[in-house]
C-alpha positions in Angstrom: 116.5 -34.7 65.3 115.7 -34.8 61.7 119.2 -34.7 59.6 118.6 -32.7 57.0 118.3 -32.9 52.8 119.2 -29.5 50.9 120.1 -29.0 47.2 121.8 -25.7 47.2 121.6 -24.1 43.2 124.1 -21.5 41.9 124.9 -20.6 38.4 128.8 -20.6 39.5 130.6 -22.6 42.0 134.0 -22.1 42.9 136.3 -24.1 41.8 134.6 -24.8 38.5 133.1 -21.4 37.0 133.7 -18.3 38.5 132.6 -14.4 37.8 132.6 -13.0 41.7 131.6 -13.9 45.2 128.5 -16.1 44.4 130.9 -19.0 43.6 132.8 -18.4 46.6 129.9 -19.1 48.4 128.9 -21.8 46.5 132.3 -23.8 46.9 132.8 -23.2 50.5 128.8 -23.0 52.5 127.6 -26.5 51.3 131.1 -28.3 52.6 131.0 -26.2 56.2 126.6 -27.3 56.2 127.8 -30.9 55.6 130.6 -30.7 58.4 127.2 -30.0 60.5 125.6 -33.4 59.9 123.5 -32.8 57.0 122.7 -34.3 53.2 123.7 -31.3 51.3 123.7 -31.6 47.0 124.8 -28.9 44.7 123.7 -28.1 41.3 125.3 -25.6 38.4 125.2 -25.5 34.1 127.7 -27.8 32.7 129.5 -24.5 31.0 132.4 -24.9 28.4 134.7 -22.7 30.6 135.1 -25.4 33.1 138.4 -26.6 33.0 139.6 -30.1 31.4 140.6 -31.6 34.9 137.0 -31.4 36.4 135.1 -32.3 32.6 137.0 -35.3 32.5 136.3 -36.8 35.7 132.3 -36.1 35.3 130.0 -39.5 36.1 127.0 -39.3 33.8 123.6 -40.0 36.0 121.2 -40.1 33.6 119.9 -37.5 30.7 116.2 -37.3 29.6 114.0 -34.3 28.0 112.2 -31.1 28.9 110.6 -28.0 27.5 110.8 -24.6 28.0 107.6 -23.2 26.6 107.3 -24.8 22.8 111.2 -25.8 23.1 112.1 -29.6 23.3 115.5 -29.8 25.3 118.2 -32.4 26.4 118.8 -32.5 29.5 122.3 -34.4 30.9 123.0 -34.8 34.8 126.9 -35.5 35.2 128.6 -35.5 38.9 131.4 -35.2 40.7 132.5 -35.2 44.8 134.2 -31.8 45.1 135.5 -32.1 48.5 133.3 -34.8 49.7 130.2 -32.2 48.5 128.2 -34.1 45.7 127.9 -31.4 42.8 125.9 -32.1 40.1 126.1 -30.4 36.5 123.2 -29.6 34.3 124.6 -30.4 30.6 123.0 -29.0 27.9 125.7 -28.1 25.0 123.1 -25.2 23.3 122.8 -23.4 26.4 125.8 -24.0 28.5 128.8 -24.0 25.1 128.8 -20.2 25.1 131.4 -17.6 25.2 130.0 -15.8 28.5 128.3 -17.4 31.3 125.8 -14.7 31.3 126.1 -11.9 28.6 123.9 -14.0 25.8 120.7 -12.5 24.1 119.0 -15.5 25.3 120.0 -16.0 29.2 116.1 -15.4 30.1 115.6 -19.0 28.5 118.9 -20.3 30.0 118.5 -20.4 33.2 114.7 -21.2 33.4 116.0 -24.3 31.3 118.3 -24.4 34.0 115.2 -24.3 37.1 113.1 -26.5 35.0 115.9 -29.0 34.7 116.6 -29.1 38.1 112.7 -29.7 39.3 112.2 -32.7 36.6 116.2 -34.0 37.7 115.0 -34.8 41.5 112.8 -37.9 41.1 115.0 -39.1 38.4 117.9 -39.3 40.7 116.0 -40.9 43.8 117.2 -37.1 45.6 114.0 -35.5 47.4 115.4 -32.7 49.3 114.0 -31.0 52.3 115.2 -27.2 51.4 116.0 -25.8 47.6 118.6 -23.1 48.4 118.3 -20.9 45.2 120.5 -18.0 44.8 120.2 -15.0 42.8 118.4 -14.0 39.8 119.4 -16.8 37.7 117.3 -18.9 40.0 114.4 -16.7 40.5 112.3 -19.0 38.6 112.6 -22.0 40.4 110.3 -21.2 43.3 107.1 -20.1 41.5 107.7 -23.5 38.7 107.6 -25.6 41.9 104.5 -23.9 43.5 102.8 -23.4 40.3 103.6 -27.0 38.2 105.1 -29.6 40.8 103.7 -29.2 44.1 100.8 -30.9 42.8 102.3 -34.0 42.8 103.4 -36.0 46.4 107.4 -36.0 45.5 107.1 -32.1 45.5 104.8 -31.4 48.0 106.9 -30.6 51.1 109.8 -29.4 49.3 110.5 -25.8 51.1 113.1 -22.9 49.2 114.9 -20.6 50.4 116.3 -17.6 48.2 119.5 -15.8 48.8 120.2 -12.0 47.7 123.9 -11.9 47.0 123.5 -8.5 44.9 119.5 -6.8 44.3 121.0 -4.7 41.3 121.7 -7.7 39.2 117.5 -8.4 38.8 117.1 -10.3 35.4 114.4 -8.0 33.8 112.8 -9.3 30.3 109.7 -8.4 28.9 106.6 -9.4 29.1 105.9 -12.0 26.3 108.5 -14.4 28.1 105.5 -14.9 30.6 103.9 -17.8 28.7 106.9 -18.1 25.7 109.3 -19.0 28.3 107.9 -19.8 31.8 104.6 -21.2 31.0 102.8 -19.2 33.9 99.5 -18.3 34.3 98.9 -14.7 33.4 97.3 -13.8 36.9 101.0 -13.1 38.1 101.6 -10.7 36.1 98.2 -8.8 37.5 98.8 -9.5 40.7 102.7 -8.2 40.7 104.2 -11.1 42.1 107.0 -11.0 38.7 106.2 -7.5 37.5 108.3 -4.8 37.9 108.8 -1.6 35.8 106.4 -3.4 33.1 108.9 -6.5 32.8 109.1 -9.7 34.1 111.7 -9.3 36.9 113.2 -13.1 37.9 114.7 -11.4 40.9 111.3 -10.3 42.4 110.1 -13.5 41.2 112.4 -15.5 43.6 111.9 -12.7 46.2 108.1 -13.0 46.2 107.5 -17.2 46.0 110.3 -18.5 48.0 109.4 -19.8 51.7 112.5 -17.3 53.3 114.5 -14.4 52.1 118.0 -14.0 53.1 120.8 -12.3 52.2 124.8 -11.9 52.7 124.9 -9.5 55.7 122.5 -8.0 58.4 123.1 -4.7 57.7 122.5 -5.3 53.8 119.1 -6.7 55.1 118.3 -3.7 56.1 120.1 -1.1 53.8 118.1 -2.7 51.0 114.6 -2.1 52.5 115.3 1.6 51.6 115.2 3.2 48.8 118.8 4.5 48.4 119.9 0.6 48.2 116.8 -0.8 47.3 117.5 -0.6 43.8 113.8 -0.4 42.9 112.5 -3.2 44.9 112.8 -1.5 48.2 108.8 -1.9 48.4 109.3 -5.8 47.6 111.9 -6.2 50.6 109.4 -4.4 52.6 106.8 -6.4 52.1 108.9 -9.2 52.8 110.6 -8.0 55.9 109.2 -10.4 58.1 110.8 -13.3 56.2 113.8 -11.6 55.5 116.9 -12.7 56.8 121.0 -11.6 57.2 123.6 -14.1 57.1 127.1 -13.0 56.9 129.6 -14.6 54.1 132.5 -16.2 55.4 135.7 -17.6 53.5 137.5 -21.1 53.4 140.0 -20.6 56.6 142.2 -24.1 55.3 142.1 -22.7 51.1 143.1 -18.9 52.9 145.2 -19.4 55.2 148.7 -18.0 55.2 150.5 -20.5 57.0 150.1 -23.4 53.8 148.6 -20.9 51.1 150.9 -22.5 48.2 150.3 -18.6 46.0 152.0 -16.3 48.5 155.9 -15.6 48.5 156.8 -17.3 52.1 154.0 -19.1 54.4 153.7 -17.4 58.0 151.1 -17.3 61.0 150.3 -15.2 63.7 152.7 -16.2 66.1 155.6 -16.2 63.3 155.0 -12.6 60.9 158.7 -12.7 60.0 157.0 -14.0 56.3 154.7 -11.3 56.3 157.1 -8.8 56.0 159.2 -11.1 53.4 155.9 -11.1 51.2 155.9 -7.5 51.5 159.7 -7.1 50.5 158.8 -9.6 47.4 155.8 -8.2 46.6 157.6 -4.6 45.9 159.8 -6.6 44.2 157.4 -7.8 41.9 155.5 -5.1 41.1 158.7 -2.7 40.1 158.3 -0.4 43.6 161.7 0.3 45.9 162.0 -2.3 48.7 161.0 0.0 51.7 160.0 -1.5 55.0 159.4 2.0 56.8 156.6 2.6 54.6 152.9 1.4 54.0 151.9 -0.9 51.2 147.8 -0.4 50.5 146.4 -2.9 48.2 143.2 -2.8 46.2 141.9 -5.9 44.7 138.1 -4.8 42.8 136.5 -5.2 40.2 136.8 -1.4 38.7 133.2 -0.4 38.5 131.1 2.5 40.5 129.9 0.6 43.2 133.6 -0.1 44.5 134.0 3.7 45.5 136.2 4.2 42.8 135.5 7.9 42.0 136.6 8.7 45.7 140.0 7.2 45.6 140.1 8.9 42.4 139.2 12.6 43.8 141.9 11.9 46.7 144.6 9.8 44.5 146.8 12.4 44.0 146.8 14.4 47.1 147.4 11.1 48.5 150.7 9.8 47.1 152.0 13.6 46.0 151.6 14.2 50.5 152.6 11.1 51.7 154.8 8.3 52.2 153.6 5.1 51.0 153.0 2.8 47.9 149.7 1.4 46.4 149.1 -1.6 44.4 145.8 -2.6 42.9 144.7 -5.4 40.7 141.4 -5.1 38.7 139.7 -4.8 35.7 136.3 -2.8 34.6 135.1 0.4 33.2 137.8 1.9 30.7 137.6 5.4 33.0 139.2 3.7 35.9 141.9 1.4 34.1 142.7 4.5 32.2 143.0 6.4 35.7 144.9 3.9 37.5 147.6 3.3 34.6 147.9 7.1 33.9 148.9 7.7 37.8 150.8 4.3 37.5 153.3 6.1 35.2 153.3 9.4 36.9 154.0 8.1 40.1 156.5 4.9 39.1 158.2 4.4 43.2 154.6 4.7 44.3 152.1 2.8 42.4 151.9 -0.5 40.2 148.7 -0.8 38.4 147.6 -4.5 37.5 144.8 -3.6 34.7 144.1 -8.0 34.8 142.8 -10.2 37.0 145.1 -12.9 38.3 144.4 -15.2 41.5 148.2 -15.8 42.2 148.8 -11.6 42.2 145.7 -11.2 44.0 147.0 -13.4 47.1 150.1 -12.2 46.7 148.3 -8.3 47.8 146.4 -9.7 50.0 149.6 -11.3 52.0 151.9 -8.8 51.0 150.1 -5.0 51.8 149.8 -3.7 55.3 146.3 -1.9 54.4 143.9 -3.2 51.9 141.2 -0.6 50.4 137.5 -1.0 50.3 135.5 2.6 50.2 132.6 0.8 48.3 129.4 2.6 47.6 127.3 -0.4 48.5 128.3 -3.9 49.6 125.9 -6.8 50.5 129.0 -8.7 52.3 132.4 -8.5 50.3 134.9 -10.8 50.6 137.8 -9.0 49.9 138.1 -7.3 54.0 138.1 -10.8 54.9 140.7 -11.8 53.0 142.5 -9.2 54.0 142.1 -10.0 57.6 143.2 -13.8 57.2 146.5 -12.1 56.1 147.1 -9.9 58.5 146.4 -6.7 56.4 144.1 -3.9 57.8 141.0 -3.3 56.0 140.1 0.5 55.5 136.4 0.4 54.5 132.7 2.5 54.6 131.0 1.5 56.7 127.8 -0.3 54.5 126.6 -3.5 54.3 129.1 -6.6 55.0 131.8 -3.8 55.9 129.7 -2.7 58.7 129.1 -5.9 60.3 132.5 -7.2 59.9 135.2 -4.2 60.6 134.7 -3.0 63.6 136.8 0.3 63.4 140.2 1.0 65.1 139.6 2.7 69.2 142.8 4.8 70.1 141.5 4.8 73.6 140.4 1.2 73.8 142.4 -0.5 71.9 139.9 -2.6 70.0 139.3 -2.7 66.8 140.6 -4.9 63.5 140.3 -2.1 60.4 139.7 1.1 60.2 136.3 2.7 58.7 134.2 5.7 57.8 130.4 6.1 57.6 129.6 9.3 54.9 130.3 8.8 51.2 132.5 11.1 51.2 136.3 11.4 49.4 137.8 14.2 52.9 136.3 11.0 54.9 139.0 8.6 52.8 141.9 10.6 52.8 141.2 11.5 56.5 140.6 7.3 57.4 143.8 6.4 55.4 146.0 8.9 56.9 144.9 7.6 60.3 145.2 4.2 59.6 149.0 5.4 58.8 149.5 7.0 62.1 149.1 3.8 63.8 151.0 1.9 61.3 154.2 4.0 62.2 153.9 2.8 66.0 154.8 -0.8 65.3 154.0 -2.2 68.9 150.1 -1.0 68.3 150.4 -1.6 64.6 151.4 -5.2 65.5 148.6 -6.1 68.1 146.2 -5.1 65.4 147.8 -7.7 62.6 147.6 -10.1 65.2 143.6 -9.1 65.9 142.6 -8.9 62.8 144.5 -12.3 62.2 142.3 -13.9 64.8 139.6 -12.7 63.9 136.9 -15.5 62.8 134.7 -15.6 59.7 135.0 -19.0 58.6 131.9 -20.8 57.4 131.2 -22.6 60.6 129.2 -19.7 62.0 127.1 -18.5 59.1 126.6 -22.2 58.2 124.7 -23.1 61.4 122.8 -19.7 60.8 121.4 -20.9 57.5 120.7 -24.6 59.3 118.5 -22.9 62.0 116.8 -21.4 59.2 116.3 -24.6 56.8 115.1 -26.7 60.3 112.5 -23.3 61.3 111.4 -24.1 57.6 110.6 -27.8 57.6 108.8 -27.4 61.2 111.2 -28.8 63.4 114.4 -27.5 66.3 118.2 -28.2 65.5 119.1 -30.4 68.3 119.7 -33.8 66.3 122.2 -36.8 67.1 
């Protein structure tokens, strides 16, 4: 059947701009969806924080002119192959030549540059894709320009989108006057709610309400956020859209993490060989300033330090934790002042137990991941996450709450059965930690078990492969057609 063309939009891809999970995504779902057959493009701003190796080897396409509203803009498509995925950057110095990606007073107009940009690139380039995969509220636009402005004419008419919720809190709300200064649109949706939320124009809703299919990064998430605990205000919107709502699980790059030729750990190692797991360990204490002890448990923590993370549990439990026990923690994150302050004050009152990394550092962070025998997650909330399956890869034993992407991908240690690959608890509650973690520590001290649960978790699959065929059944339910093709 039909092979398939897709242009899949982020504001960050991995390897060239990255602020969290959405350019994980980015870099690693369009290479497994071509490894499936298909004509897959990506798209992202040409920001200033993209490093000198990739800006030098850019192609220039073509550049030509747009507005946004009364604004008369340049417009420059540059390209590169990134990993045999054809990635195309949107270069526009005045937008893109900032000190954040996102934090500017003006990001409203940047990224529906950004959609208009793309919609006006297509012809240009000779690319008419089957599927727009937008993601997030950066995006939101995108799908209402193209049923509102472009679908008039033949090149546009077909096109189908898809929009993909990586996190509903992150909505993009502005205010109302950006309706025709900024997007051009008709006033009738703002009556009619389709943007309108709280008495702003919210581009989250807006990609929500005018693209063909919904999804987002787990099942569970899928449903958690048609409530209004999760819902984050737009639990009524994902109602609404429940029939056209869909959860895919996030997976990781299993040849970028994988422990037997990851070039960022100590010592390479595999599942049939953890000899090297237990070096990493030994050099990770090392590293961080702790005593060399292999009779005790290392539990990472690699976060961004913010609420949602489950912070203020670990930090209602932190000290009955390491004054009772025998073990040593080491996290890596930056956030809210509260908790950097928190985890360096225990840092210095608890030296042989705790090394706090107030930083973010790629190298360190693969260093935990490979080098800890447990690796913390208590979030609040958590459309997938990707740190438990990072974790996994390595052989270290997630501890997690049982929400959103957590749910659907620990399933939690059985004493009687034997199955399991993490250990997890369902109430939001800081007794619920303490108790999971001490658990979790009674099985690491009987190394036969402790050992057969490495090895699961190890073999344990969430590469791309499975969540890209998902989406592909999705894109070929979209243009009409099944997904057997030769």
């Amino acid at each position: 059947m039909k092979k398939l063309k897709v242009l899949f939009i982020s504001s960050e891809v991995d390897p060239f701009a990255k602020t969290g999970g959405l350019a994980d995504v980015a870099g690693s779902l369009p290479q497994a969806i071509k490894e499936l057959g298909h004509d897959i493009r990506v798209v992202m701003p040409e920001y200033s924080q993209i490093s000198d190796e990739y800006l030098e080897n850019l192609e220039h396409i073509l550049h030509f002119r747009t507005k946004v509203g009364w604004r008369d803009n340049y417009v420059g498509v540059n390209q590169l192959n990134n990993n045999g995925v054809t990635t195309y950057f949107i270069d526009n110095k005045n937008y893109f030549d900032r000190e954040s990606l996102y934090e500017n007073p003006d990001q409203h107009i940047q990224f529906t540059y950004f959609c208009r940009a793309i919609l006006e690139m297509l012809p240009k380039i000779g690319f008419k894709p089957d599927i727009i995969h937008c993601n997030d509220w950066q995006t939101g636009p995108l799908s209402i320009m193209l049923k509102d402005n472009y679908q008039l004419y033949d090149f546009y008419k077909d096109v189908k989108t898809v929009y993909t919720i990586h996190n509903l809190r992150y909505q993009g709300r502005f205010g109302k006057e950006i309706l025709s200064d900024v997007l051009c649109l008709d006033s009738k949706h703002w009556d009619s709610g389709v943007l309108k939320h709280d008495n702003c124009v919210n581009y989250m809703k807006m990609g929500i309400n005018m693209s063909d299919i919904v999804t987002t990064v787990s099942k569970t998430y899928a449903e958690e956020i048609k409530t209004y605990y999760f819902g984050e205000g737009l639990d009524y919107v994902m109602r609404m859209n429940g029939d056209d709502l869909y959860g895919i699980v996030n997976g990781i790059d299993y040849d970028t993490y994988d422990p037997a030729t990851d070039q960022r750990i100590y010592v390479n190692y595999s599942v049939d060989n953890l000899n090297g797991k237990y070096e990493n360990k030994k050099r990770l204490q090392e590293e961080m300033d702790l005593p060399v002890r292999d009779d005790i448990p290392v539990i990472g923590l690699v976060s961004r330090l913010v609420d949602q993370k489950g912070l203020d549990l670990i930090e209602e439990i932190i000290y009955d934790l390491l004054q009772e026990n025998e073990l040593q923690f080491i996290m890596l994150g930056t956030g809210q002042t509260k908790y950097e302050e928190m985890f360096s004050r225990v840092a210095q009152e608890f030296p042989d137990k705790m090394a706090a990394n107030i930083k973010y550092d790629v190298a360190i962070a693969q260093k935990i991941y490979a080098g800890s025998d447990m690796f913390l997650m208590p979030s609040k909330y958590e459309p997938c996450g990707l740190g438990q399956l990072f974790s996994l890869r390595y052989g270290t034993i997630p501890i997690v709450r049982e929400t959103g992407g957590l749910n659907d991908t620990i399933q939690s240690y059985n004493e009687i059965t034997g199955e399991g690959n993490g250990f997890s608890f369902s109430n939001y509650d800081a007794d619920d930690l303490l108790y999971t973690i001490r658990q979790a520590m009674l099985i690491y001290h009987q190394p036969k078990i402790w050992n057969k649960l490495v090895k699961r978790a190890m073999r344990s699959d969430y590469s791309w492969q499975n969540s890209a065929q998902e989406y592909v059944e999705l894109y070929y339910k979209l243009v009409g057609t099944d997904s057997n093709f030769d």
